[in-house]
C-alpha positions as CSV (number, residue, x, y, z in Angstrom):
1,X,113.6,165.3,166.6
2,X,110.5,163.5,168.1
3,X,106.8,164.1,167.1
4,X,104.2,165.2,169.6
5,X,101.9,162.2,168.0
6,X,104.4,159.4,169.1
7,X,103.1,157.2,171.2
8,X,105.1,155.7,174.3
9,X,106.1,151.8,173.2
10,X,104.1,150.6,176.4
11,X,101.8,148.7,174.6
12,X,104.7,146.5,172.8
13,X,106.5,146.5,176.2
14,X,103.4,144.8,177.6
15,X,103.6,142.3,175.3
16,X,107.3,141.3,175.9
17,X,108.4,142.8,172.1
18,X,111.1,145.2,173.3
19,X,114.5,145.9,172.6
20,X,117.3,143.5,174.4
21,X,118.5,147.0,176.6
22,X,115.0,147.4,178.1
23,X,115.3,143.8,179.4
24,X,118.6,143.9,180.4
25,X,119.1,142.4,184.1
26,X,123.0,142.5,184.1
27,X,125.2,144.7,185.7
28,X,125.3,147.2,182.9
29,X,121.8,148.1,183.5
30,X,122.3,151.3,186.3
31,X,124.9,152.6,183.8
32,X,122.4,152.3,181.1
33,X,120.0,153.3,182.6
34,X,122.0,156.6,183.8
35,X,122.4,157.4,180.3
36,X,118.9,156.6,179.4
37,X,120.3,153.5,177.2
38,X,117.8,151.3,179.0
39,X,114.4,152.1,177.1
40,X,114.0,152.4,173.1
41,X,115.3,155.6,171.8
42,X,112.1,157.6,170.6
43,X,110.0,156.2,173.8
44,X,110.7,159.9,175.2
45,X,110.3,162.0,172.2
46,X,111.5,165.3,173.9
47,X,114.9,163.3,175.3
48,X,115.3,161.9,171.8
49,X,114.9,165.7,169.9
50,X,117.6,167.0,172.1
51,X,120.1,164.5,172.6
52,X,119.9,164.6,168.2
53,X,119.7,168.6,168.8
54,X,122.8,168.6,170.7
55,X,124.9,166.1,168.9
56,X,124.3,167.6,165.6
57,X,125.1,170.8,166.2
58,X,128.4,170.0,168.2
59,X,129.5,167.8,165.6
60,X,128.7,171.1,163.3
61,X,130.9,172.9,165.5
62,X,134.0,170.6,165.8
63,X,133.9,170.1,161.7
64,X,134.3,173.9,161.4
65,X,136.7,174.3,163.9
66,X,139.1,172.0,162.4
67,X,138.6,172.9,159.3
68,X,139.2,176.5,160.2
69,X,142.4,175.8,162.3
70,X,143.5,173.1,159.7
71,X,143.1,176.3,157.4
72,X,145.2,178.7,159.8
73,X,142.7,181.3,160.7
74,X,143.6,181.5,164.2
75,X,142.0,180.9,167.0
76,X,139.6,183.7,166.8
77,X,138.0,181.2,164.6
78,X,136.7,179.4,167.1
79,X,134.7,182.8,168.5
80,X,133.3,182.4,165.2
81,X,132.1,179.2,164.9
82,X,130.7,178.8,168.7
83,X,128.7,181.6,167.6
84,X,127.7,180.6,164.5
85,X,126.5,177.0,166.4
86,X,124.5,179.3,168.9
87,X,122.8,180.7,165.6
88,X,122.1,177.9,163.8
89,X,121.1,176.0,167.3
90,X,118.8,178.6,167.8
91,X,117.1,178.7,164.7
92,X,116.5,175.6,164.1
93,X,114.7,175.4,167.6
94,X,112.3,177.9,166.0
95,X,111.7,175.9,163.4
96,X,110.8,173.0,165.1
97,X,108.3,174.5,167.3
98,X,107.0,175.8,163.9
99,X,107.2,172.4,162.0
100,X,105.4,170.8,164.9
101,X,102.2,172.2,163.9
102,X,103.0,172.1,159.8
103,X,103.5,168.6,160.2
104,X,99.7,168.2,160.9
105,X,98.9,170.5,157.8
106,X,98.2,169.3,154.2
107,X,101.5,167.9,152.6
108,X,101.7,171.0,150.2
109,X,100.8,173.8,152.2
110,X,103.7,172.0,154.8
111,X,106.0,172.0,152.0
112,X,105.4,175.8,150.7
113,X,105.5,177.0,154.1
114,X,108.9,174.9,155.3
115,X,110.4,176.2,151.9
116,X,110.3,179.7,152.8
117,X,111.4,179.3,156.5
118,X,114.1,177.7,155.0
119,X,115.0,181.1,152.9
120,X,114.2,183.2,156.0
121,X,116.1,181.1,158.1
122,X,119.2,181.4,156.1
123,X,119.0,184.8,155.6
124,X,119.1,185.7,159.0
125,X,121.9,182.9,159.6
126,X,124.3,184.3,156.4
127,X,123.5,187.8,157.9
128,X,124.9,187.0,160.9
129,X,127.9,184.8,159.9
130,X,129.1,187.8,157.5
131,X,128.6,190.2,160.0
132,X,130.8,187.1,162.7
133,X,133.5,187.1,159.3
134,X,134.0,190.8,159.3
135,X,134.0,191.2,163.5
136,X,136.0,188.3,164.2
137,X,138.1,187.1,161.4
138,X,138.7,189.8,158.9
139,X,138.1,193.4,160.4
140,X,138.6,194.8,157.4
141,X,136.6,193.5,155.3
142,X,133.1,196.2,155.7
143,X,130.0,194.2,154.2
144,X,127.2,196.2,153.0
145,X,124.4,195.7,151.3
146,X,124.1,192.3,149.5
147,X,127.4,191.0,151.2
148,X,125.8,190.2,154.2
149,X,123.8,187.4,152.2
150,X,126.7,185.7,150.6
151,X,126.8,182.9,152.6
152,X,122.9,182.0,151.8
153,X,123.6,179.1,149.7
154,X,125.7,177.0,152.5
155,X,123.6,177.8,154.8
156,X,120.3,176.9,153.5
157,X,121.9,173.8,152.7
158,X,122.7,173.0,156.0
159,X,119.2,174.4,157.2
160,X,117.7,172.3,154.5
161,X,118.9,169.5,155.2
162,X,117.8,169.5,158.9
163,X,114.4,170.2,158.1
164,X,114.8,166.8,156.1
165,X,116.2,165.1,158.6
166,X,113.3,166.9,160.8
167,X,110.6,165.8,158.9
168,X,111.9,162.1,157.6
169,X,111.8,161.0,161.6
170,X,108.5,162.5,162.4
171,X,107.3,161.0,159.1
172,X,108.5,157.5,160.0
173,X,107.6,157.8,163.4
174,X,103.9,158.6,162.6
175,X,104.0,156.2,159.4
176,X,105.6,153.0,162.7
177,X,102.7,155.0,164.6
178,X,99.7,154.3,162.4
179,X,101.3,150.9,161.5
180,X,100.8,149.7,164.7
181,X,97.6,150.7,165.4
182,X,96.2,149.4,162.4
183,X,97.8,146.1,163.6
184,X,96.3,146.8,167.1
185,X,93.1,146.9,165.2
186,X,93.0,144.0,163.3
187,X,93.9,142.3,166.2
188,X,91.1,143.4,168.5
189,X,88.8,142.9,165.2
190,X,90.2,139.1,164.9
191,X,89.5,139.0,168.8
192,X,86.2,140.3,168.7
193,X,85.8,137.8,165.3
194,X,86.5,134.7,167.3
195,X,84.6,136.1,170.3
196,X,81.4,136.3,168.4
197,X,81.9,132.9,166.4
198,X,82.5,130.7,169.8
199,X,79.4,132.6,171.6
200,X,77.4,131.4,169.1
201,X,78.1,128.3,170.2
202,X,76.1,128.8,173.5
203,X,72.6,130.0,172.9
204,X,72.4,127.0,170.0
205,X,73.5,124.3,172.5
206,X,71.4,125.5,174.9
207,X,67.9,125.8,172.8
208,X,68.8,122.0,171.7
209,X,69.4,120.7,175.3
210,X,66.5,123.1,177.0
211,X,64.1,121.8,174.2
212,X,65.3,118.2,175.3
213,X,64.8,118.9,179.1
214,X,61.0,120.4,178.2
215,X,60.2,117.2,176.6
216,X,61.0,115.1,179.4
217,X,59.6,117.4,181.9
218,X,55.9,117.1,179.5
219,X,56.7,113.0,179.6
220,X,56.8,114.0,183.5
221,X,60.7,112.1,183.3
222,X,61.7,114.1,186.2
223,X,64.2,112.3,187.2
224,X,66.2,112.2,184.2
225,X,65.1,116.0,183.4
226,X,67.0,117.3,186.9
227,X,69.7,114.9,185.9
228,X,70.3,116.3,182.6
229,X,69.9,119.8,184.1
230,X,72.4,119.5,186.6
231,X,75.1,118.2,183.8
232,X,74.1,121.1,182.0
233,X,74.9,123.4,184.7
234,X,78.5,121.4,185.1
235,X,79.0,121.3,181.3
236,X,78.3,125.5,181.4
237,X,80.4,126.2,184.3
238,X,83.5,124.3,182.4
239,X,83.2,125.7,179.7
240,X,82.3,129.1,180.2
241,X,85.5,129.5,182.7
242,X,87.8,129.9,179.8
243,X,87.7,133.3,177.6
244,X,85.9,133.3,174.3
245,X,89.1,134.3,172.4
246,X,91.6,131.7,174.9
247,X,92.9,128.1,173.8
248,X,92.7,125.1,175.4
249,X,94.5,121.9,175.6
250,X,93.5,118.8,173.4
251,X,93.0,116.7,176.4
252,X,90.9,119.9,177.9
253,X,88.9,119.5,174.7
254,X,87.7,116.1,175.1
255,X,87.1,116.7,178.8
256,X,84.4,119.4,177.4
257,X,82.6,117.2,174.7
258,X,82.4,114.4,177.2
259,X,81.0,116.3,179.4
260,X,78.4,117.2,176.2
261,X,78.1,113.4,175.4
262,X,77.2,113.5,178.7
263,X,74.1,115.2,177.9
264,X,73.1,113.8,175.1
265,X,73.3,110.2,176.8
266,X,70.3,111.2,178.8
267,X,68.2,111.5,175.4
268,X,69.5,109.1,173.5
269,X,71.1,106.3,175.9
270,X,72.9,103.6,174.1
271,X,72.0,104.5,170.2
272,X,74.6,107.2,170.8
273,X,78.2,105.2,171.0
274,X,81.2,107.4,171.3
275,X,84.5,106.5,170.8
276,X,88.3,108.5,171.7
277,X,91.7,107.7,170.6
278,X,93.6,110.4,171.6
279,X,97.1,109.7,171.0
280,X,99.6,110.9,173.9
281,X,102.3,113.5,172.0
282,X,98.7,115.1,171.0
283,X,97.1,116.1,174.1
284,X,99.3,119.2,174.7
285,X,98.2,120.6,171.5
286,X,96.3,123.9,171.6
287,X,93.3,125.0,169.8
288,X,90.1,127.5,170.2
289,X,87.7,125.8,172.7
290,X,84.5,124.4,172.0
291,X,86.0,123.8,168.3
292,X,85.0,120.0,168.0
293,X,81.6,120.2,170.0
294,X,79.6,121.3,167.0
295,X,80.8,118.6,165.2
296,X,79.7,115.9,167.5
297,X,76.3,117.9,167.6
298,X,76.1,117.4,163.4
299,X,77.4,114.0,163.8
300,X,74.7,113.5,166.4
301,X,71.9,115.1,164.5
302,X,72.6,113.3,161.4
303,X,73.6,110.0,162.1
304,X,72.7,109.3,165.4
305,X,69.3,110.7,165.5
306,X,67.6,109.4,162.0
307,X,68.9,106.0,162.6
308,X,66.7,103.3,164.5
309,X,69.7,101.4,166.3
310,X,71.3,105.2,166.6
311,X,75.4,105.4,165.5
312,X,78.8,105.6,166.4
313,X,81.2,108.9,166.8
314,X,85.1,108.5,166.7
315,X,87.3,111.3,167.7
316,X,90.8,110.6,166.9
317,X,93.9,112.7,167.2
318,X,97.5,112.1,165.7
319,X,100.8,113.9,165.4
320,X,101.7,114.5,162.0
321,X,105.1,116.4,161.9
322,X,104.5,119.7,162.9
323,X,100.8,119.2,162.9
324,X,97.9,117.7,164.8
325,X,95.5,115.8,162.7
326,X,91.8,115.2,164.5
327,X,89.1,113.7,163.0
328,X,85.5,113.3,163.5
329,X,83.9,110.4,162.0
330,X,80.0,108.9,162.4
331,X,78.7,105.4,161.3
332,X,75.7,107.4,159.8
333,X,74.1,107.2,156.0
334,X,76.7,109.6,155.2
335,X,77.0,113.1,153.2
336,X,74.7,112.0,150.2
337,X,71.9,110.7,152.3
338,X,71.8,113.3,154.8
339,X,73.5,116.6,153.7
340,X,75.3,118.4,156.6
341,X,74.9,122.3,156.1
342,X,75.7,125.2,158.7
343,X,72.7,125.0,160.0
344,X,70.1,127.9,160.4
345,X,71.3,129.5,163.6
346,X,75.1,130.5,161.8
347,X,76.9,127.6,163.5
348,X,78.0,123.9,162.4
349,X,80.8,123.8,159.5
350,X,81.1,126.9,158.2
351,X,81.7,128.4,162.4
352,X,84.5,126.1,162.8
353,X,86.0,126.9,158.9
354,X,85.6,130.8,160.4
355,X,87.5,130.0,163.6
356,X,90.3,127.8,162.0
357,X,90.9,130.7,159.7
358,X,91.1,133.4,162.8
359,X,93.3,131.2,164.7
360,X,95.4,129.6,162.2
361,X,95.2,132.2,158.8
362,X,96.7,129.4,156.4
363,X,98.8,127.1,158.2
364,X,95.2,124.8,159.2
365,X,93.3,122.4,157.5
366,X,90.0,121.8,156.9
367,X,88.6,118.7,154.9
368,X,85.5,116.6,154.8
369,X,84.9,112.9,153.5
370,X,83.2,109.8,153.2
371,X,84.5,107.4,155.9
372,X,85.0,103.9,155.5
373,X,82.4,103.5,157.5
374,X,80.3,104.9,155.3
375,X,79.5,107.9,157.5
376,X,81.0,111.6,157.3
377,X,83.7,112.9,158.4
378,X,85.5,116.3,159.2
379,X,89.6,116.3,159.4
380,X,91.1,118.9,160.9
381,X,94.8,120.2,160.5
382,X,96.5,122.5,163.2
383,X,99.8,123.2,164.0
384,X,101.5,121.6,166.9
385,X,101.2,124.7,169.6
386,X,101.8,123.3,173.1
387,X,102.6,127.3,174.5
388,X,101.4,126.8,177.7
389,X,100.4,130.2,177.7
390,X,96.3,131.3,176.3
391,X,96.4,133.0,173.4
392,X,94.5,136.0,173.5
């Protein structure tokens, strides 16, 4: 008893959330799959309506069958049932093609309308029972008149509750239907989300460094301008091989900033002094790329640059429990002295804060500081994810 508007469960089969039958590789599968046991039940909503159809009706016809032989009324009785089965059978696949297109409708106009099928429904079923009673059973009872409706009330119980029935599947198969769309939606809108906050990233690296390579290029440093252009092209290529909304590896990660570091050695030679300690049970651990990279740029910006004999940068990673710690820490003046904001262009702290929380919902951590170097730093709390599989 299947609505038109259910949708086939391909999309959860694509993503491996299936029932155990549908991936069952044993021997069992050809006979389950014979039966149509190998694929969730409402996938095919017209197999699912009448395998119920069927197996409602039957078991309506054995009940009254052994009621009426447990009741001696011979076996004419069971004339009388099989054709009271064919009735009700019958009517009830009338009302389906009708409560197809009421289940669409506004809920009271559904309701009103349902209610008196239900009555007309009935009617005609208590008519024709009486009329099976009187051929059948008792030949001498003659019905006339009202008499042919005294079996109403049973029978719009029994067509009553099938509409129920009818109408509580279709309900909570549209109700799983919009469910999971709305699900299918907030997960293309966090997609998209983290798709927009990473290529932000881009077109802000790439003013800095382009501004950079115009200023040597007027200082007529042509060397070290086609030098710093032909890292740029390696550190775009690496980076822009990996989808906006994909993970990477820890140890993928620092590949990527030194690559940046790279960069930025050609401006600012030894005043920039960057340090790793990357500890080994961390480098499996999987977050958004390009997540630490503007965080070497601040560190860059506001310790490195302001300062005559330029500053250090630590990027450090450790396991704890479940979680991957990673700071980054400069030797600069430090928060007070030079305030770090999200910048102008939309990225810095507040990018990576948007990401984390994309990613991660509440199970991150985000947290800045004064280090003991006297510099700012950033801590950054993920879980342990070594999936070796991108998350989309």
């Amino acid at each position: 008893m299947a609505s038109d508007s259910v949708r086939a469960l391909a999309e959860a089969a694509a993503q491996g959330h299936v029932p155990a039958a549908r991936n069952n590789k044993g021997p069992a599968r050809p006979f389950l799959a014979g039966v149509g046991l190998d694929r969730p039940f409402f996938d095919d909503k017209n197999r699912a309506f009448w395998v119920l159809q069927s197996i409602g009706w039957t078991g309506f016809f054995f009940l009254r069958t052994i009621s009426g032989l447990a009741n001696s009324l011979g076996a004419m009785f069971v004339v009388h049932t099989l054709l009271l089965t064919a009735t009700g059978y019958s009517l009830t696949l009338l009302m389906a093609s009708l409560y197809r297109r009421l289940i669409v409708m506004r809920a009271l106009w559904t309701v009103a309308i349902s209610l008196f099928t239900v009555v007309i429904a009935a009617a005609a079923f208590s008519f024709i029972e009486t009329w099976s009673l009187a051929t059948f059973i008792n030949p001498e009872f003659k019905p006339a008149g009202m008499q042919f409706f005294g079996a109403i009330i049973l029978d719009f119980s029994i067509l009553a509750a099938w509409s129920a029935l009818y109408y509580g599947i279709n309900y909570y198969l549209l109700l799983e239907e919009e469910i999971d769309q709305r699900s299918q939606l907030e997960s293309q809108a966090s997609s998209a989300q983290l798709a927009m906050l990473r290529y932000q990233l881009n077109p802000h690296f790439l003013f800095n460094t382009l501004n950079s390579i115009s200023t040597l290029v007027l200082l007529k440093q042509t060397e070290r301008a086609n030098a710093m252009l032909s890292r740029l092209s390696s550190f775009l290529r690496y980076t822009l091989v990996n989808e906006p909304t994909a993970k990477v590896t820890l140890v993928q990660e620092v590949e990527t900033l030194k690559l940046y570091l790279e960069i930025e050695k050609m401006r600012f030679e030894d005043r920039l002094r960057p340090h790793f300690k990357i500890e080994g049970d961390t480098i499996g651990a999987r977050l958004p790329s390009l997540l630490l990279q503007p965080l070497i740029e601040n560190a860059i910006k506001y310790a490195v640059t302001p300062a005559e004999n330029g500053a250090d940068i630590w990027v450090t990673a450790r396991r704890e429990g479940r979680a991957v710690r990673i700071e980054v820490a400069d030797s600069g003046p430090g928060p007070g002295a030079a305030p770090i904001d999200a910048q102008s262009t939309g990225v810095g702290l507040a990018n990576i804060q948007d990401r984390l929380a994309q990613a991660y919902g509440p199970a991150h951590g985000f947290a800045t500081r004064t280090n003991e170097h006297g510099g700012f730093s950033v801590i950054i709390e993920i879980p342990l994810d070594t999936d070796q599989k991108d998350e989309q």
